[in-house]
C-alpha positions as CSV (number, residue, x, y, z in Angstrom):
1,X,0.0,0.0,0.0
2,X,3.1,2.2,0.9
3,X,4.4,1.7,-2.4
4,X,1.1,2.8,-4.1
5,X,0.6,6.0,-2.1
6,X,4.4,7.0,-3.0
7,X,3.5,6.4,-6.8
8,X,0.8,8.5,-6.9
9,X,2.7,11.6,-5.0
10,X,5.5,12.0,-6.9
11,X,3.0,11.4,-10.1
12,X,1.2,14.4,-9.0
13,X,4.4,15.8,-8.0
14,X,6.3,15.5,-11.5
15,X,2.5,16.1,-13.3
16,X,2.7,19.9,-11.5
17,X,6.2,20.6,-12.2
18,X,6.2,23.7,-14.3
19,X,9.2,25.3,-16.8
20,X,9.1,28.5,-14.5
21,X,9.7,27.3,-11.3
22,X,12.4,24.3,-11.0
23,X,12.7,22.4,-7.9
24,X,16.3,23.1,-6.1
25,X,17.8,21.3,-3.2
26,X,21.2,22.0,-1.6
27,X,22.7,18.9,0.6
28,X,25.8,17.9,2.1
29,X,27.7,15.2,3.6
30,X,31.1,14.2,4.6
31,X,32.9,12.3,2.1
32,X,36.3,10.1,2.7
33,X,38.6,9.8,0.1
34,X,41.1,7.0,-0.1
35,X,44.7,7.5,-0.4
36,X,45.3,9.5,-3.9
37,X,47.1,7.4,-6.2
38,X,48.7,8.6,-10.0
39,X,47.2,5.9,-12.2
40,X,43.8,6.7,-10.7
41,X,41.0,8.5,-12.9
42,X,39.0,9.8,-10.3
43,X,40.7,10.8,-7.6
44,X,38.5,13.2,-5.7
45,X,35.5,10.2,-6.4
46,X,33.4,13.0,-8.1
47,X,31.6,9.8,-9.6
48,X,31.0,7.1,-6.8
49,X,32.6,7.7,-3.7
50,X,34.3,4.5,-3.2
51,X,36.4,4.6,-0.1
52,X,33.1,6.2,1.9
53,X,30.5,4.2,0.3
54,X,32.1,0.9,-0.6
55,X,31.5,-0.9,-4.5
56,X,28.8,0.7,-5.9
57,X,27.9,-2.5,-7.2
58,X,27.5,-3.8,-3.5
59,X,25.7,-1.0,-2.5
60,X,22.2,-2.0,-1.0
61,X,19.6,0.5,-0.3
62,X,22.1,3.2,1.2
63,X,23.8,0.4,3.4
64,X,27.5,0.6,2.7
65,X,29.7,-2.7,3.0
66,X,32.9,-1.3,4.1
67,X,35.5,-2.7,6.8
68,X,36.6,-0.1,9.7
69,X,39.7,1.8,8.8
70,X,42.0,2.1,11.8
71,X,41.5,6.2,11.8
72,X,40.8,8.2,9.0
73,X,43.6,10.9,8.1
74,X,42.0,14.0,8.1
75,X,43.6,14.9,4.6
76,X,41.3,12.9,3.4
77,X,37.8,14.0,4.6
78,X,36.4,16.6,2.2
79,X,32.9,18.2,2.9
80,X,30.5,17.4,-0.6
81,X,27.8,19.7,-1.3
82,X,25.1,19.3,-3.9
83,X,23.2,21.6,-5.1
84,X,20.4,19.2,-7.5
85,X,17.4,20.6,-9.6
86,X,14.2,19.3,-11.1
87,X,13.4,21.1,-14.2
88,X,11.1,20.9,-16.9
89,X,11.8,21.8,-20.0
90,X,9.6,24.2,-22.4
91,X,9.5,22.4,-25.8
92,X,9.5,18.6,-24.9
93,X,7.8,18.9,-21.4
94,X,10.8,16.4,-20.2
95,X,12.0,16.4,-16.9
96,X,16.0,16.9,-16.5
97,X,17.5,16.2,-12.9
98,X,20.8,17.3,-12.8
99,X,23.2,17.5,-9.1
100,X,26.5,19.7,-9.2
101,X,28.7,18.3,-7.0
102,X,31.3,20.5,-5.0
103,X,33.8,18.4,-3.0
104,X,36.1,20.7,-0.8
105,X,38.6,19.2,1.9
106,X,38.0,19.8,5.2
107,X,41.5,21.1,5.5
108,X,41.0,24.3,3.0
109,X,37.8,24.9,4.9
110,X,39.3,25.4,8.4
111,X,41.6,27.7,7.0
112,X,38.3,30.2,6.8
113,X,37.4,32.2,10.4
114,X,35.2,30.5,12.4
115,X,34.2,27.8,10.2
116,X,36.0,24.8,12.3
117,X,33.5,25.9,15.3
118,X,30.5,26.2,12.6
119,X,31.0,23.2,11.1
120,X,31.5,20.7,14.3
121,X,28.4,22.6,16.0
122,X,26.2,21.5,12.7
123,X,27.7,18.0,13.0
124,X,27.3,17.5,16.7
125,X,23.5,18.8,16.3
126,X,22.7,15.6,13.6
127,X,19.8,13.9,15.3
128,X,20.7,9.9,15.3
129,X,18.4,9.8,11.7
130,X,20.3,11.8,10.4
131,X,24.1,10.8,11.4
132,X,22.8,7.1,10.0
133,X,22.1,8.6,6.6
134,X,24.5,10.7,6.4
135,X,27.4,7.8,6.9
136,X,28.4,8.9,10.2
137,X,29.0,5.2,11.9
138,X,30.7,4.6,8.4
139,X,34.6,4.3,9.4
140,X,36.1,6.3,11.6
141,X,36.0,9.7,10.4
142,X,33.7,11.0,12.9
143,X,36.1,11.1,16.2
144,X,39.2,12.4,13.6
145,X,37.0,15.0,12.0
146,X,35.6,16.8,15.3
147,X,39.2,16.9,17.1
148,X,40.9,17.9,14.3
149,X,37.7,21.1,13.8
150,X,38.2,21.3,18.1
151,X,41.9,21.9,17.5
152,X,41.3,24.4,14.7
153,X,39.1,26.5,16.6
154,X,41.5,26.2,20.1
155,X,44.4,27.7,18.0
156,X,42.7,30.3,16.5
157,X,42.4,32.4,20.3
């Protein structure tokens, strides 16, 4: 019945999208990266974020089947924003969903004033939801990212 009542929504949903007024949605998440290597094509993981998420072929339904790392290095957390749009266009009527993906390390961002404070305090007030989706319990980036923010924000007084 769930399934039905979903259908239905975003049928409604896509039915009442309209040319002049696309649907936007910003999101973010932390992202780890693994250890860069030369021969590799996609070393940021633009396309499928490997080390956090595991092989996307063995991803099921947003579980990711990764071991523990020991402690994630802090050089290799980055902070990835999306910004994604639902649009419809004039001619056709088609729908186009598009994401833009900018994937910044956490390093270059504590760099900025007062970010390092701004950015734990909006990670420590995740609700548990929202620390599950969002990977938290996935390796151990979690304890290495807010010490290393903590010490960012002790040096800078």
């Amino acid at each position: 019945m769930h399934k039905e009542k979903l259908q239905g929504s975003l049928g409604r949903f896509f039915q009442k999208l309209s040319v002049d007024k696309p649907v936007i949605r910003n999101n973010y998440f932390i992202q780890i990266n693994g250890d860069e290597k030369a021969d590799e094509v996609d070393v940021e993981e633009l396309a499928w974020a490997q080390s956090s998420l595991g092989d996307e072929d063995a991803y099921e339904n947003g579980a990711a089947r990764l071991a523990k790392p020991e402690e994630t290095k802090v050089e290799n957390i980055r902070l990835r924003s999306e910004r994604q749009t639902l649009r419809r266009l004039p001619r056709s009527g088609a729908i186009v969903f598009t994401i833009r993906t900018y994937l910044t390390p956490v390093t270059e961002l504590a760099k900025e004033k007062g970010v390092p404070e701004r950015l734990a305090s909006a990670l420590r007030s995740w609700p548990e939801d929202v620390g599950e989706y969002k990977g938290k319990k996935r390796g151990d980036w979690w304890g290495s990212l807010l010490r290393y923010l903590d010490e960012c924000d002790s040096s800078r007084e």
